[in-house]
PDB file of N, CA, C and O in Angstrom:
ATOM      1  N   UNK A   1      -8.368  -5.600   3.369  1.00  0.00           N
ATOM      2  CA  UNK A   1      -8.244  -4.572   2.359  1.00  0.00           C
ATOM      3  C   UNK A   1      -7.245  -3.531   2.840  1.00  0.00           C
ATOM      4  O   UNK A   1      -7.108  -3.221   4.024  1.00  0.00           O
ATOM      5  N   UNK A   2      -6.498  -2.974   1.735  1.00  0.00           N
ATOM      6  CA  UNK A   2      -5.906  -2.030   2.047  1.00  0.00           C
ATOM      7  C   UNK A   2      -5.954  -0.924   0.834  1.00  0.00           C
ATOM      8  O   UNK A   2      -6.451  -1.069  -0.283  1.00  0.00           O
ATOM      9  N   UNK A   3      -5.085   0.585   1.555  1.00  0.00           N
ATOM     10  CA  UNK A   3      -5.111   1.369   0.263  1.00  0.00           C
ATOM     11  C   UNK A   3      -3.586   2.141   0.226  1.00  0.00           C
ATOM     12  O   UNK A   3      -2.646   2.182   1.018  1.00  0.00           O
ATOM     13  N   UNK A   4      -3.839   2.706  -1.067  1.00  0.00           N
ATOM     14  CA  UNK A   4      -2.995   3.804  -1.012  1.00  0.00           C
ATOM     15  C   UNK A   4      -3.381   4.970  -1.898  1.00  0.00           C
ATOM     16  O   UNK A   4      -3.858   4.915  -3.031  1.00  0.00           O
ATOM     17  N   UNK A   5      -3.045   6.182  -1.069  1.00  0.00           N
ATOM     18  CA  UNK A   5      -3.118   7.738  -1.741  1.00  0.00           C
ATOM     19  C   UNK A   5      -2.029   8.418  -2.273  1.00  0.00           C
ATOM     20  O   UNK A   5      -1.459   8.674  -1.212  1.00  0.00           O
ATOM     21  N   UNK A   6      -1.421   8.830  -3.011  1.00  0.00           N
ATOM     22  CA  UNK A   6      -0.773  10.105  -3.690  1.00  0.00           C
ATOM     23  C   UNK A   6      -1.342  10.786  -4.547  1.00  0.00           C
ATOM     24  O   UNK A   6      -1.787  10.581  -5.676  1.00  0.00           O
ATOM     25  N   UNK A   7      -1.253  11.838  -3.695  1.00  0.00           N
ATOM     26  CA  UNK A   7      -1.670  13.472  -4.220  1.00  0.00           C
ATOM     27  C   UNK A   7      -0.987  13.665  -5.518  1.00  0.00           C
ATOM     28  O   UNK A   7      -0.213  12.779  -5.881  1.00  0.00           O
ATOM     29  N   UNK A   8      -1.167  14.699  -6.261  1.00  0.00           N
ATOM     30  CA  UNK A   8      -0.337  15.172  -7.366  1.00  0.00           C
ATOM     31  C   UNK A   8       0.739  16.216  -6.940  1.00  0.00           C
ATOM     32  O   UNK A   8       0.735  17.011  -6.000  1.00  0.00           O
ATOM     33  N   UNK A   9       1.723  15.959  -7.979  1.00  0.00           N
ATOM     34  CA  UNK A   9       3.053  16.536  -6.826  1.00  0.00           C
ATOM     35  C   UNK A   9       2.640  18.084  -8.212  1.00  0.00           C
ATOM     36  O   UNK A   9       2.036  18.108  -9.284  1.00  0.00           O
ATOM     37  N   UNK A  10       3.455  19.255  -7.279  1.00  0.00           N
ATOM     38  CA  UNK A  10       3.052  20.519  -7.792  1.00  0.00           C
ATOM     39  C   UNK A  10       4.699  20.919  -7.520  1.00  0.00           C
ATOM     40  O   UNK A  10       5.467  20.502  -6.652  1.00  0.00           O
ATOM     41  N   UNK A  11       4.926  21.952  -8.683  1.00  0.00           N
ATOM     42  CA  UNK A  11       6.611  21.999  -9.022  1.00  0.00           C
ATOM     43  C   UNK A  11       6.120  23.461  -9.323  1.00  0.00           C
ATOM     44  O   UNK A  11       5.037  23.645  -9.880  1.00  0.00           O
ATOM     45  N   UNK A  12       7.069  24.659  -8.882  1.00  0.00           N
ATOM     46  CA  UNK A  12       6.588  25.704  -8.708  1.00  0.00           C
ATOM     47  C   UNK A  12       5.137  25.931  -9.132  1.00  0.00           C
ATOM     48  O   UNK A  12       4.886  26.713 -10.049  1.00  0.00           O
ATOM     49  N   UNK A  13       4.182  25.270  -8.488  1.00  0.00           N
ATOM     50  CA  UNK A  13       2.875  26.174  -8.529  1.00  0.00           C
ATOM     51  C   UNK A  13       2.250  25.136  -9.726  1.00  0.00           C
ATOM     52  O   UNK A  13       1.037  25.167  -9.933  1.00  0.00           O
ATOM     53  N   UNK A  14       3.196  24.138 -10.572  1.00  0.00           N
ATOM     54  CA  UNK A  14       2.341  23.629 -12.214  1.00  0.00           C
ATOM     55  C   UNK A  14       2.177  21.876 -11.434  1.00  0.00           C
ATOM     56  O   UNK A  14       2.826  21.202 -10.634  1.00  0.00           O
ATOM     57  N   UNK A  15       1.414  21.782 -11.922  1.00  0.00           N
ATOM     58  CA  UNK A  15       0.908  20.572 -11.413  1.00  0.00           C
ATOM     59  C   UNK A  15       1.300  19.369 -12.555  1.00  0.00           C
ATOM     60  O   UNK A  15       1.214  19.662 -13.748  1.00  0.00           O
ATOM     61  N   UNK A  16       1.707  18.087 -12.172  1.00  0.00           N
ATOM     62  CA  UNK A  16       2.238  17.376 -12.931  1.00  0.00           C
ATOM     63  C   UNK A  16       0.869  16.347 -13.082  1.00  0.00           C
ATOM     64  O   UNK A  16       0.220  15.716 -12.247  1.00  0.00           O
ATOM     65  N   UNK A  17       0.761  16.500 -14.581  1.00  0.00           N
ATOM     66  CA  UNK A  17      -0.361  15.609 -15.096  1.00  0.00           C
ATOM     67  C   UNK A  17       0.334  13.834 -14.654  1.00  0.00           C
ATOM     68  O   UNK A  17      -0.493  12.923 -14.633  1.00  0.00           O
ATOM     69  N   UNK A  18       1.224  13.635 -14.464  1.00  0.00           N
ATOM     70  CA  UNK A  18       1.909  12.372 -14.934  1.00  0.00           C
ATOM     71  C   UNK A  18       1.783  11.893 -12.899  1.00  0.00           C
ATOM     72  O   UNK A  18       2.730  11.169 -12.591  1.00  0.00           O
ATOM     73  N   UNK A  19       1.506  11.984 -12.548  1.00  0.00           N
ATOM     74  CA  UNK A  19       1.506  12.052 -10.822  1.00  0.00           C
ATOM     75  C   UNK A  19      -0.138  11.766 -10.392  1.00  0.00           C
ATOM     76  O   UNK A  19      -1.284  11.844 -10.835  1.00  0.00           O
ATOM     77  N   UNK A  20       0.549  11.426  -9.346  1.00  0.00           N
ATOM     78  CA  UNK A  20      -0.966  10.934  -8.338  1.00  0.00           C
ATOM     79  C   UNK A  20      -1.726   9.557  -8.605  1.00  0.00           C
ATOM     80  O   UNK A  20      -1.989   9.070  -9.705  1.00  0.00           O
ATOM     81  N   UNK A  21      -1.948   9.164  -7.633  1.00  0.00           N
ATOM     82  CA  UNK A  21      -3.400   7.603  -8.142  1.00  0.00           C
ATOM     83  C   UNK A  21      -3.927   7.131  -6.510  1.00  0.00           C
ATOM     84  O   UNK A  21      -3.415   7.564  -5.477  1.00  0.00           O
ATOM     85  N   UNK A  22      -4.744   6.423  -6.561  1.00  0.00           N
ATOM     86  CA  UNK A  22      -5.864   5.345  -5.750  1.00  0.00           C
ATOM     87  C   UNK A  22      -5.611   4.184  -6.221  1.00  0.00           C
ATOM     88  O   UNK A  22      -5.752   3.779  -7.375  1.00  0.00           O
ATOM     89  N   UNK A  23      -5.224   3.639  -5.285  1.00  0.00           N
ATOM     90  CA  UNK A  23      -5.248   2.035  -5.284  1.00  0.00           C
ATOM     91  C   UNK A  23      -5.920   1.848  -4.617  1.00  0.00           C
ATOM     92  O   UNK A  23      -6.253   2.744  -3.842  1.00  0.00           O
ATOM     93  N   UNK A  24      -6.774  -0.042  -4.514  1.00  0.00           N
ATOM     94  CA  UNK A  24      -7.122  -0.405  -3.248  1.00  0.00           C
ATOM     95  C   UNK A  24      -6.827  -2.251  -3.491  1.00  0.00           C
ATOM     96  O   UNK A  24      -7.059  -3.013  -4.429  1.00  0.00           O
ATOM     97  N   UNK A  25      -6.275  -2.410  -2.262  1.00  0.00           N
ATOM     98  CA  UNK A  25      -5.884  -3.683  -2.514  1.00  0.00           C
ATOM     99  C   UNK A  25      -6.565  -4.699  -1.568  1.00  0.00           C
ATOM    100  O   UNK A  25      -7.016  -4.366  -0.472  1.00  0.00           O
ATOM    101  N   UNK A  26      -6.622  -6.178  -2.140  1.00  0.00           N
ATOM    102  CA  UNK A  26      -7.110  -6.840  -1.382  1.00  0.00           C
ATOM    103  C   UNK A  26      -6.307  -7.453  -0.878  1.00  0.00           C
ATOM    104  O   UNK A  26      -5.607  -7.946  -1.762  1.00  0.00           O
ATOM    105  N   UNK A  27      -5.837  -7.845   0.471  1.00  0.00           N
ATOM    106  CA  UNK A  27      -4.653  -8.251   0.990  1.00  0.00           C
ATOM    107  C   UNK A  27      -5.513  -9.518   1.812  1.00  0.00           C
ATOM    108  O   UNK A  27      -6.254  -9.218   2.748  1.00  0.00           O
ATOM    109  N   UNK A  28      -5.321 -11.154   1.317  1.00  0.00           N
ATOM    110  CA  UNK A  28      -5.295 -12.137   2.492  1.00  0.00           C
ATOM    111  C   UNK A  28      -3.744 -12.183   3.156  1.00  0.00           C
ATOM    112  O   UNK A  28      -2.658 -12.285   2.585  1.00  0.00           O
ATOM    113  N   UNK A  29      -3.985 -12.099   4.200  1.00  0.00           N
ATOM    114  CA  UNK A  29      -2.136 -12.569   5.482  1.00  0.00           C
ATOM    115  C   UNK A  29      -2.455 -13.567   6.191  1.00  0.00           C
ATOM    116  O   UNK A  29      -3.484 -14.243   6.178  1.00  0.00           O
ATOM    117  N   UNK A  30      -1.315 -13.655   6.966  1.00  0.00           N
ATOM    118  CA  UNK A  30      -0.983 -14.748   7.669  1.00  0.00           C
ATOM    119  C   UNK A  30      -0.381 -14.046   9.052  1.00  0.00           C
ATOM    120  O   UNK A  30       0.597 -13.300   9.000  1.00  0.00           O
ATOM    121  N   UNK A  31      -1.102 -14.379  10.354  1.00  0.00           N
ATOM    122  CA  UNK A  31      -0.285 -13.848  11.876  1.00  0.00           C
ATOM    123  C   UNK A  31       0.309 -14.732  12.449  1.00  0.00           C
ATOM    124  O   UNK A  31      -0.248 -15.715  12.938  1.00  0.00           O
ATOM    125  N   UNK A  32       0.953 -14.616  12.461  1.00  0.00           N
ATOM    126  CA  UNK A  32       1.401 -15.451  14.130  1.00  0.00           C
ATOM    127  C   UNK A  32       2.092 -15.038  15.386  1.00  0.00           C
ATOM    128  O   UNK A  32       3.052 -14.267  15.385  1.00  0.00           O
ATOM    129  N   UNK A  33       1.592 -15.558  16.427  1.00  0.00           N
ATOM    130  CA  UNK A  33       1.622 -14.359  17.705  1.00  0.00           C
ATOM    131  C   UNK A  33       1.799 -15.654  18.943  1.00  0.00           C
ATOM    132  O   UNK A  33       1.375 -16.810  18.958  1.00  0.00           O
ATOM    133  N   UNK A  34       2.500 -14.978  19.788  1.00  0.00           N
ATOM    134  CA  UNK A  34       2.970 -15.631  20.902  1.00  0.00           C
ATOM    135  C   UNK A  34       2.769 -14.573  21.818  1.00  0.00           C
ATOM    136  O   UNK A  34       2.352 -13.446  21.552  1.00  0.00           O
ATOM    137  N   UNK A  35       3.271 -15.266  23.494  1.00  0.00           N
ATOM    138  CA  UNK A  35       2.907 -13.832  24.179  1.00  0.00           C
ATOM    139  C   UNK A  35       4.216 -12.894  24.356  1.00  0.00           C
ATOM    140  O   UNK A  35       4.577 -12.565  25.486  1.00  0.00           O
ATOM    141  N   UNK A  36       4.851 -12.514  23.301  1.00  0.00           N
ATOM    142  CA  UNK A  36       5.758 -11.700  23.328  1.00  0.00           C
ATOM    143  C   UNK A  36       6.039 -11.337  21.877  1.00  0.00           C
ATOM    144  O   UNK A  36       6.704 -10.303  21.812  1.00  0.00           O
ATOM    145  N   UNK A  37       5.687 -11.959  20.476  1.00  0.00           N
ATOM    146  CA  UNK A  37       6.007 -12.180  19.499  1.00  0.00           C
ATOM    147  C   UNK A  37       4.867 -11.953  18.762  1.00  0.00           C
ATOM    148  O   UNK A  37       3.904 -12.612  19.153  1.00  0.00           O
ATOM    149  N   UNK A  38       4.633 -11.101  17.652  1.00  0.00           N
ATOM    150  CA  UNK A  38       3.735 -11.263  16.310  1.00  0.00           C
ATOM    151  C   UNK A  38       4.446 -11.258  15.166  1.00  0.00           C
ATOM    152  O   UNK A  38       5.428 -10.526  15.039  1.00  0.00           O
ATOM    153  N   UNK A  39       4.162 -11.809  14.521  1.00  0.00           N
ATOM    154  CA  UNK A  39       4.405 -11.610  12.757  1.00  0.00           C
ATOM    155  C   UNK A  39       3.550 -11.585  11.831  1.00  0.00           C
ATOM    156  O   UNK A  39       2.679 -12.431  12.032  1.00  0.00           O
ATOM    157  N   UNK A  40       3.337 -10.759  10.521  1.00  0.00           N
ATOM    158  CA  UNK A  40       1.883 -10.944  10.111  1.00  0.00           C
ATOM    159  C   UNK A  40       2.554 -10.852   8.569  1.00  0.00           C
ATOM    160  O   UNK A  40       3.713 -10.438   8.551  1.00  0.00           O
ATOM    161  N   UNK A  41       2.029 -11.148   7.448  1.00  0.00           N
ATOM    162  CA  UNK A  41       2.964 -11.327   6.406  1.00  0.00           C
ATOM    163  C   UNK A  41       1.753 -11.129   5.498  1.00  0.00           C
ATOM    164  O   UNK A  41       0.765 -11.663   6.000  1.00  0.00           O
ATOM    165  N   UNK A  42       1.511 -10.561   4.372  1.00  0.00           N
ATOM    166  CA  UNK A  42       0.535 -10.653   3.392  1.00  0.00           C
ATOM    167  C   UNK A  42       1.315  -9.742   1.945  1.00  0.00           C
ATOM    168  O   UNK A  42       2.322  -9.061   1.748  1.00  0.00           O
ATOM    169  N   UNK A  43      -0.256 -10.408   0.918  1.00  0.00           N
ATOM    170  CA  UNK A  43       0.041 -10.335  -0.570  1.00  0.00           C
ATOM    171  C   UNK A  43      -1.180 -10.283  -0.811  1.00  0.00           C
ATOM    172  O   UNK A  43      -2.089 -11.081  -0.580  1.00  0.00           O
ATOM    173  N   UNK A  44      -1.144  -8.829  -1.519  1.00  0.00           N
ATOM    174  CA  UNK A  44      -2.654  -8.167  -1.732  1.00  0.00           C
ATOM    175  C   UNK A  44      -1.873  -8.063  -3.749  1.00  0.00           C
ATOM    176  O   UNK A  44      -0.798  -8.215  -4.330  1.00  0.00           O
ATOM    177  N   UNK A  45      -3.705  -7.621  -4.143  1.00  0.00           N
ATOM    178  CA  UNK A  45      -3.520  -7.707  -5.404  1.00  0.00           C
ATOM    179  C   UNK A  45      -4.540  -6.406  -5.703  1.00  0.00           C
ATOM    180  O   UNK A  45      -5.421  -6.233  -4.860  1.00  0.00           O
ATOM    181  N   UNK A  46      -4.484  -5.424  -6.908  1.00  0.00           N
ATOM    182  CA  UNK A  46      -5.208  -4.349  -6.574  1.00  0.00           C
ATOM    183  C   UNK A  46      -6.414  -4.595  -7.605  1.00  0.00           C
ATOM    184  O   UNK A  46      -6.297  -4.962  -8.774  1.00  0.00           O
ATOM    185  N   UNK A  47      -7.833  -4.256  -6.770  1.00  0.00           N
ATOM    186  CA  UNK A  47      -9.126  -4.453  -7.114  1.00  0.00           C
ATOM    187  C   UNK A  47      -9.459  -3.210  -7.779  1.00  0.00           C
ATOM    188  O   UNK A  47     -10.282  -3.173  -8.694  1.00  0.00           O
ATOM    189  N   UNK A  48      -8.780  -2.083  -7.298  1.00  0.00           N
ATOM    190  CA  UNK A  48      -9.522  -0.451  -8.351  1.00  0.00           C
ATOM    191  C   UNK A  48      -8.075   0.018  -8.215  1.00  0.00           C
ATOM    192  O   UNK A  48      -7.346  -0.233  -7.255  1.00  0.00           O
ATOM    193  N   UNK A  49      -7.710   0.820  -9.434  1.00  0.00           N
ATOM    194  CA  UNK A  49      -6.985   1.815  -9.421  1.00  0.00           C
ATOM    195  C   UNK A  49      -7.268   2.864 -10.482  1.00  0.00           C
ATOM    196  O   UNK A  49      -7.883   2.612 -11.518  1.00  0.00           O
ATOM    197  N   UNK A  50      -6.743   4.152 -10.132  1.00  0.00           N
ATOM    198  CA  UNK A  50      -7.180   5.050 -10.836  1.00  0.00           C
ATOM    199  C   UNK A  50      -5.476   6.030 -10.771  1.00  0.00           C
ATOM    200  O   UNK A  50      -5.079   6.613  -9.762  1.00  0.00           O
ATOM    201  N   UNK A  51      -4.795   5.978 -11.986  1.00  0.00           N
ATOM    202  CA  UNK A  51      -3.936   7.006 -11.841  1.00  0.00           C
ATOM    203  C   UNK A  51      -3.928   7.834 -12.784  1.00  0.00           C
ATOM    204  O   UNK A  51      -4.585   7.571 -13.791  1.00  0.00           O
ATOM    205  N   UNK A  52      -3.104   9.174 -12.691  1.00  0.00           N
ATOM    206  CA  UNK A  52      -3.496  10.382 -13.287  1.00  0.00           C
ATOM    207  C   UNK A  52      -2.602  10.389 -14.617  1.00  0.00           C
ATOM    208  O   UNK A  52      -1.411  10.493 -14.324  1.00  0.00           O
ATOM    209  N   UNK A  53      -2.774  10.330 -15.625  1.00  0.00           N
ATOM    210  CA  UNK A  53      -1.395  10.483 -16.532  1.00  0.00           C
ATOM    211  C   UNK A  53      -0.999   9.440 -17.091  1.00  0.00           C
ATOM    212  O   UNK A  53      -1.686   8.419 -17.116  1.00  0.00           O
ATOM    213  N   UNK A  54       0.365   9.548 -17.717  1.00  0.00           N
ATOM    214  CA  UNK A  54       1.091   7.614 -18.064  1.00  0.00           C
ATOM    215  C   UNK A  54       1.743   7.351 -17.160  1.00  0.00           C
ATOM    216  O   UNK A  54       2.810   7.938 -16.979  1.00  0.00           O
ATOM    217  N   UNK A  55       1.288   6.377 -16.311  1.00  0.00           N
ATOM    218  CA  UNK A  55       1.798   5.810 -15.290  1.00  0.00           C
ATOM    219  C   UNK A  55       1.767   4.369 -15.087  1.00  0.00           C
ATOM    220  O   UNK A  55       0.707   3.873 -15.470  1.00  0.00           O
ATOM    221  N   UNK A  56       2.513   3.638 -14.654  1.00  0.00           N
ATOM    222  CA  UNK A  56       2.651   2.531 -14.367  1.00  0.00           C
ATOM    223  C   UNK A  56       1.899   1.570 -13.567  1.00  0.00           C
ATOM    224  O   UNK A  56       2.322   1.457 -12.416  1.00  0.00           O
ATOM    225  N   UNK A  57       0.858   0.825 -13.888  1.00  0.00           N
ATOM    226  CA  UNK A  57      -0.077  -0.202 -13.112  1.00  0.00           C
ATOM    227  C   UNK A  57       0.622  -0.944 -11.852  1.00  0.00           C
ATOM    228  O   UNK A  57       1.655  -1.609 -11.929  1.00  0.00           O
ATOM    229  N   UNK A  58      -0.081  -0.721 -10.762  1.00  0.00           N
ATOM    230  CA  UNK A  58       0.487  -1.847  -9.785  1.00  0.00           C
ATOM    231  C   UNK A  58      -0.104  -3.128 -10.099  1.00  0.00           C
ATOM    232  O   UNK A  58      -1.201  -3.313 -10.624  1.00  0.00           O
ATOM    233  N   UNK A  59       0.746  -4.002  -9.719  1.00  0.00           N
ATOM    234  CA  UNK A  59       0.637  -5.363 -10.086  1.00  0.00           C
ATOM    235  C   UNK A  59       0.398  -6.256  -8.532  1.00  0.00           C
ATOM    236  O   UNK A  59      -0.158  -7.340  -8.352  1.00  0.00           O
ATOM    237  N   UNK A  60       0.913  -5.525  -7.754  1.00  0.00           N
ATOM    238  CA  UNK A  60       0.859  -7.016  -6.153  1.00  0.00           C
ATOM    239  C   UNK A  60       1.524  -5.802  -5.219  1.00  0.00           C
ATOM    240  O   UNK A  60       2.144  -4.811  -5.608  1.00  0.00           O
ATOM    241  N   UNK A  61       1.253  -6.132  -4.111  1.00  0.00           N
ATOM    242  CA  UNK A  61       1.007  -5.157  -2.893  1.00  0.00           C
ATOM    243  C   UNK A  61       2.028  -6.484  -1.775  1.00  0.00           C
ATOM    244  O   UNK A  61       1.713  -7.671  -1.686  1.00  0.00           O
ATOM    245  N   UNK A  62       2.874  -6.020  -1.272  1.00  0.00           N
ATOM    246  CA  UNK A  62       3.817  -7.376  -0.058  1.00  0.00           C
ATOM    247  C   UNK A  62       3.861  -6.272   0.949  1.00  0.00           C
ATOM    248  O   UNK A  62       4.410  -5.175   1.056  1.00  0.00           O
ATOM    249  N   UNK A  63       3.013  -7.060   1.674  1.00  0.00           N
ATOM    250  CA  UNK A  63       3.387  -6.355   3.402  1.00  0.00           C
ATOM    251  C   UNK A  63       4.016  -7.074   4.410  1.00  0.00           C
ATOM    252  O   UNK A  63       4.272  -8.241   4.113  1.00  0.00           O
ATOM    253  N   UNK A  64       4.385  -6.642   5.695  1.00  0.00           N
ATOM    254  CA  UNK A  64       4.920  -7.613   6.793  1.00  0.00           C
ATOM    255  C   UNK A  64       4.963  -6.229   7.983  1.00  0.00           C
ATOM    256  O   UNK A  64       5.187  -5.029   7.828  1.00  0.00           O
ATOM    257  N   UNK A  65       4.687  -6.931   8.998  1.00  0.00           N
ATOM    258  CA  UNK A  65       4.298  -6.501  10.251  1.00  0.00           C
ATOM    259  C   UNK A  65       5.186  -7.385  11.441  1.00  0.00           C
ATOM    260  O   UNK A  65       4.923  -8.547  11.752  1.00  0.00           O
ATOM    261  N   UNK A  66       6.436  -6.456  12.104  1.00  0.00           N
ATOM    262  CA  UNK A  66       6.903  -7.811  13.488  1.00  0.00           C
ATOM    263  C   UNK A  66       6.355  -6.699  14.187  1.00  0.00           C
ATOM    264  O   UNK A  66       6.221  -5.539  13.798  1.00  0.00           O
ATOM    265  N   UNK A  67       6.029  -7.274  15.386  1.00  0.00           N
ATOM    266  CA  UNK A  67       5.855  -6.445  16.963  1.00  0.00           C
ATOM    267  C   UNK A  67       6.508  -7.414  17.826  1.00  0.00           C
ATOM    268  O   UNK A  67       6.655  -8.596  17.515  1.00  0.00           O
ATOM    269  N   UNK A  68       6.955  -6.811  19.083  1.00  0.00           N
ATOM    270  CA  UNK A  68       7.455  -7.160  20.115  1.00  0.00           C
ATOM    271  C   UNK A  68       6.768  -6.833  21.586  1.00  0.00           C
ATOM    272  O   UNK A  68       6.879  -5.634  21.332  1.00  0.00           O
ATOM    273  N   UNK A  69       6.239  -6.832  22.719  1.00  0.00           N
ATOM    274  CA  UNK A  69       5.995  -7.093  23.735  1.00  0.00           C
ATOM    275  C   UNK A  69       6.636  -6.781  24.651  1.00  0.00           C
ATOM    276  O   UNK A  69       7.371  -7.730  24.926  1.00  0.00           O
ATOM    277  N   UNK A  70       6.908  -5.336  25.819  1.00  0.00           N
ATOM    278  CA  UNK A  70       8.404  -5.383  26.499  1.00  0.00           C
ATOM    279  C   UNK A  70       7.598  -5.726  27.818  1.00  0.00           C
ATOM    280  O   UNK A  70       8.353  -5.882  28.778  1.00  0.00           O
ATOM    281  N   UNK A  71       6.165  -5.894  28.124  1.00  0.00           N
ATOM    282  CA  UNK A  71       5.690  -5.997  29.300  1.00  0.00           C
ATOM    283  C   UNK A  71       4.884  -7.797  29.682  1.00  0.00           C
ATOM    284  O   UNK A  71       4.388  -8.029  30.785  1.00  0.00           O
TER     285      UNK A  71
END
């Protein structure tokens, strides 16, 4: 699982109805790791969202993760 937050953005002091939401996504991935090497790759899809205003639905969530090892 994963998420995401944005606050409502505020423009001298007025707060924009059209701003802000909660997502939460369900993300299955894929790792692969050596002893110097990871890669992790996923595609989440969102289970709750809640945004403030007319705003645009998320549809699919793409992540990716490399790490490296210098020791």
């Amino acid at each position: 699982m994963d998420g995401l937050y944005v606050a409502q953005a505020k423009i001298n002091g007025i707060t924009n109805p059209n701003s802000g939401k909660n997502v939460v996504y369900l993300v299955p991935s894929l790792r692969l790791v050596s002893e110097k090497f990871s890669l992790q790759v996923g595609m989440g899809v969102p289970i709750m969202q809640q945004a403030n205003g007319n705003q645009p639905q998320e549809d699919y969530y793409l992540g990716g993760l490399i790490s490296l090892s210098f020791f």
